[in-house]
C-alpha positions as CSV (number, residue, x, y, z in Angstrom):
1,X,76.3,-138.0,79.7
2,X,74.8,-139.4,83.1
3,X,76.0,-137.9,86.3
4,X,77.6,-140.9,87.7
5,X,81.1,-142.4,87.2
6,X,81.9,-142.7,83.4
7,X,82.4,-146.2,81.7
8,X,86.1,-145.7,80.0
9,X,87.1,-148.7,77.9
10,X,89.5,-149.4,80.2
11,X,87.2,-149.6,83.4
12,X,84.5,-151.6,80.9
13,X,87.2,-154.4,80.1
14,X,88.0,-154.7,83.9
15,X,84.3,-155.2,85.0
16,X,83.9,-157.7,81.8
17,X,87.0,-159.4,82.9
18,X,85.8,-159.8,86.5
19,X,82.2,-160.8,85.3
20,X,83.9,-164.0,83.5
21,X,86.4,-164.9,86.4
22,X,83.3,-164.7,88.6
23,X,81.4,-167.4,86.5
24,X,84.2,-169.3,86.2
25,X,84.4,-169.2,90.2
26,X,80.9,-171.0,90.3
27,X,82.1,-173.8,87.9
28,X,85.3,-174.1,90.6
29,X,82.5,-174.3,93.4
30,X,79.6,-175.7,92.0
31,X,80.7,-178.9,90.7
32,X,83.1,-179.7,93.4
33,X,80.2,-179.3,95.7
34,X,77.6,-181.0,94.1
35,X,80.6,-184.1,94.4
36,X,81.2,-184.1,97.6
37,X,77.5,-183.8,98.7
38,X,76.8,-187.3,97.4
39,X,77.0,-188.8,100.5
40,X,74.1,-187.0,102.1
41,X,72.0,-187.1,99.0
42,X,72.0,-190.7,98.1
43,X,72.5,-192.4,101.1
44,X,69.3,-192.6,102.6
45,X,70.8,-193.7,106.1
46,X,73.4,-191.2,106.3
47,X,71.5,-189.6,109.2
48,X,72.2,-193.0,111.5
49,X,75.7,-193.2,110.1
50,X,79.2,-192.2,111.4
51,X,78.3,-189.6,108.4
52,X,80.7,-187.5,106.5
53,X,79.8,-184.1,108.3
54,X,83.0,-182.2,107.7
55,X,82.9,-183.6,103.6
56,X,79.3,-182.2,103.9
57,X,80.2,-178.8,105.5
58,X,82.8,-177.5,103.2
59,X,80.6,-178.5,100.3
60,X,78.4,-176.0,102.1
61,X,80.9,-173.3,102.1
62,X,81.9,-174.2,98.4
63,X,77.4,-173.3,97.6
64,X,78.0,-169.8,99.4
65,X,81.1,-169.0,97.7
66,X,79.2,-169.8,95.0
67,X,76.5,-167.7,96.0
68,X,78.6,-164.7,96.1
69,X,79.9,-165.5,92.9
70,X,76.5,-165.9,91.4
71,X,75.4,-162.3,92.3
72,X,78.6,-161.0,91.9
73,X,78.7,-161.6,88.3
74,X,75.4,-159.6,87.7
75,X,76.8,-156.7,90.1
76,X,79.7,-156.0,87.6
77,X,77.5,-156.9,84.6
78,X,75.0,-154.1,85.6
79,X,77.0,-151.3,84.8
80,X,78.1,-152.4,81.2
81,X,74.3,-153.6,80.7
82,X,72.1,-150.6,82.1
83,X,72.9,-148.3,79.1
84,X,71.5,-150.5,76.3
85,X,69.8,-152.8,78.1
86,X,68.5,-151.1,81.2
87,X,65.3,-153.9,82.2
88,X,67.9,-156.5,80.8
89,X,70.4,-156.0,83.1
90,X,68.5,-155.4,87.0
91,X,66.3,-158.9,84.9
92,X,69.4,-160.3,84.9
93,X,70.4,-159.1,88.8
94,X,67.3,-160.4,90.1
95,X,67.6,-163.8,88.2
96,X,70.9,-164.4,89.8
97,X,69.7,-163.4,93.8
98,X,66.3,-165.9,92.8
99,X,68.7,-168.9,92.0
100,X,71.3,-168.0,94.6
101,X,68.0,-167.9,96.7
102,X,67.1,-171.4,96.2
103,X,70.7,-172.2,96.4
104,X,70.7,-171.3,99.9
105,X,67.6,-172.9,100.6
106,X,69.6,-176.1,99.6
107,X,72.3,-175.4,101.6
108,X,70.2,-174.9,104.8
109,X,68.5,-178.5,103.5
110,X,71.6,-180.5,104.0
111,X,72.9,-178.8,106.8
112,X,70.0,-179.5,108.7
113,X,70.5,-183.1,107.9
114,X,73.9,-182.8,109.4
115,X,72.7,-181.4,112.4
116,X,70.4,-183.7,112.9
117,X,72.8,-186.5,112.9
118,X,75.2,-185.1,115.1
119,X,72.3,-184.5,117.6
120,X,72.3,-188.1,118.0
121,X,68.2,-188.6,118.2
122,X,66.9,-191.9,117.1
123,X,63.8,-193.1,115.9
124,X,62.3,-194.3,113.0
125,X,60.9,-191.1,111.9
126,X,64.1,-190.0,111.5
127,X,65.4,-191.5,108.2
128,X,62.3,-190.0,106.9
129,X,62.5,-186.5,108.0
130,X,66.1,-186.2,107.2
131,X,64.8,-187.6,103.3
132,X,62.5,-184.5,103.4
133,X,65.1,-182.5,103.7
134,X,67.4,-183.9,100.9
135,X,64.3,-183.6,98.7
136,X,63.9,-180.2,99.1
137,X,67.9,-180.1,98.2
138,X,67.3,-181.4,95.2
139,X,64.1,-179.9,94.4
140,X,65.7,-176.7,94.9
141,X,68.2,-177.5,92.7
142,X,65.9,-178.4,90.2
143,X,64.1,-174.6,90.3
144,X,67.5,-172.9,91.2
145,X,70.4,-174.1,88.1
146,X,67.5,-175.8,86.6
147,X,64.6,-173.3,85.8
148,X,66.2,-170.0,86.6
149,X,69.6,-170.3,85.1
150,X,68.0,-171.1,81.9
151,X,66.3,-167.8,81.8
152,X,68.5,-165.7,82.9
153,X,72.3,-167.3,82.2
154,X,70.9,-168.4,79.2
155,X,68.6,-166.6,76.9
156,X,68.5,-163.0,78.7
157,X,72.7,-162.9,79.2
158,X,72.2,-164.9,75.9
159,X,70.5,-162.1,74.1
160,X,72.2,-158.8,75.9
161,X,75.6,-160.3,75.0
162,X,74.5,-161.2,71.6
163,X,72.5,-157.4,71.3
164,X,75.2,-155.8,72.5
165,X,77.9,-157.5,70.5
166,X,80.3,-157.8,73.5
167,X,81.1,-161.3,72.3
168,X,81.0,-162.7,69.3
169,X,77.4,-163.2,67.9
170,X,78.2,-167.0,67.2
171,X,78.9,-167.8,70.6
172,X,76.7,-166.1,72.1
173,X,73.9,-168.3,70.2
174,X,75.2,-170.9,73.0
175,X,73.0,-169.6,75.1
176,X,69.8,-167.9,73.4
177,X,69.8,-171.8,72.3
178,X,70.9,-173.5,75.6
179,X,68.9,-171.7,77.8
180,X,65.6,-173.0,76.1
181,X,66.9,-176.5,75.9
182,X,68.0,-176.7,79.6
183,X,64.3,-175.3,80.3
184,X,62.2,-177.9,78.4
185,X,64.7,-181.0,80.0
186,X,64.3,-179.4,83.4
187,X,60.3,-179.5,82.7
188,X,60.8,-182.7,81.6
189,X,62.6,-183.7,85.4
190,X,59.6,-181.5,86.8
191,X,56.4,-183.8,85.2
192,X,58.6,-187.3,85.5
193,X,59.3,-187.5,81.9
194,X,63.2,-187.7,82.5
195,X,65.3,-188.1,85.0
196,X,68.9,-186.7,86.2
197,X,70.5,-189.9,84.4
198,X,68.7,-189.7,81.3
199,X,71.0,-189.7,78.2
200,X,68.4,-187.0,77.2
201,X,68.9,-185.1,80.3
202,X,72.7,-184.9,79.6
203,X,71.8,-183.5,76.2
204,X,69.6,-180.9,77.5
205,X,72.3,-179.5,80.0
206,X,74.9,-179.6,77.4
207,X,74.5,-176.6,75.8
208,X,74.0,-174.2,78.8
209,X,77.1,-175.9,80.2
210,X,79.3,-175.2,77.6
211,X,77.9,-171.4,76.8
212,X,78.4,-170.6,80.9
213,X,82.1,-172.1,80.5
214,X,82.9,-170.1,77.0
215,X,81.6,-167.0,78.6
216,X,83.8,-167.5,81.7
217,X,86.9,-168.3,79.7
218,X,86.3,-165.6,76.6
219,X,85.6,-162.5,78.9
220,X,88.4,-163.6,81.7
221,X,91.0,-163.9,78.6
222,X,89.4,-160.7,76.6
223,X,87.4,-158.1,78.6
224,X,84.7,-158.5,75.9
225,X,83.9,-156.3,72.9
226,X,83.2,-153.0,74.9
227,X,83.0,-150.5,72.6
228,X,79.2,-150.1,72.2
229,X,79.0,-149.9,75.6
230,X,81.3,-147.1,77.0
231,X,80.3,-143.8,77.2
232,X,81.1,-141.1,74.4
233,X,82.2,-137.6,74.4
């Protein structure tokens, strides 16, 4: 047995239990958010308006919550992972700091958009440098959730969960097939093919959705299927 602390059943079900409330904590955050930054991201004359700069702000604080949740997830993951699935799971830590990295690259977007507001500068430049900065929002959305979260949510979380049988294999097919669907529509976004109100777009970010969502609610409700995962006398 390894030298550090020993995975009981009991101690596996509460880390599985926390690594579902903690995606279900980025569904609480992340869509909220994404809401209440509309004003900022399709108004293109928000920066010479009265603005909505508190609105903007807490959808801010929502992102970092999100953030934490993001890497917080993998933290508890890693120990039920690193046994079986040892490049699997720090793959999986490092895909959640790289989308939580463009997350925050985001969030610095559209608060410097705010700030730039409330400085009160004028000029006609500045419509157009505050639309830099909303592209690079959504831009690093797009790489973020779009191209990372695919990867790693989907089709490595996808295939540890369905290798390790900690949830049932079926629905953990959600994401070894969402994960490759969300990719190819977000490469479709990326080369102008689709775009964010495609029909086909929806389709494409279906799946993922609902696999992230049944993971949250199956190991907050369960603990998962731990027992190829604990250690044994």
């Amino acid at each position: 047995m390894n030298h550090d602390i020993a995975l009981s059943p009991a101690r596996a079900r509460f880390l599985g239990r926390w690594v579902g409330l903690l995606f279900l904590i980025t569904y609480a955050t992340s869509i909220p958010a994404l809401l209440l930054f509309d004003p900022v991201l399709n108004d293109a004359h928000y920066v010479t308006s009265a603005g909505a700069d508190m609105q903007i702000q807490f959808a801010a604080l929502l992102e970092f919550i999100l953030i934490v949740a993001n890497i917080g997830s993998a933290v508890m993951l890693y120990p039920l992972m690193r046994r079986c699935f040892p490049a699997g799971a720090v793959g999986f830590v490092a895909a959640r700091i790289t989308e939580s990295v463009f997350i925050g690259v985001g969030i610095l977007s559209v608060l410097s958009v705010v700030s730039l507001r409330a400085s009160g500068s004028e000029g006609a430049a500045l419509p157009v440098v505050a639309q830099a900065l909303v592209a690079v929002k959504n831009w690093s959305f797009q790489f973020g959730p779009g191209f990372v979260v695919p990867i790693g949510n989907g089709m490595l979380l996808g295939w540890m969960m369905y290798r390790s049988g900690m949830m049932p294999r079926r629905l953990a097919m959600l994401g070894l097939v969402g994960g490759p669907v969300l990719f190819a529509a977000s490469t479709g976004i990326l080369f102008g093919v689709l775009d964010k109100g495609d029909p086909l777009y929806a389709i494409g970010v279906a799946p993922e959705f609902v696999w992230e969502l049944a993971l949250g609610v199956y190991l907050t409700a369960t603990g998962g299927r731990v027992a190829g995962l604990v250690d044994r006398d």
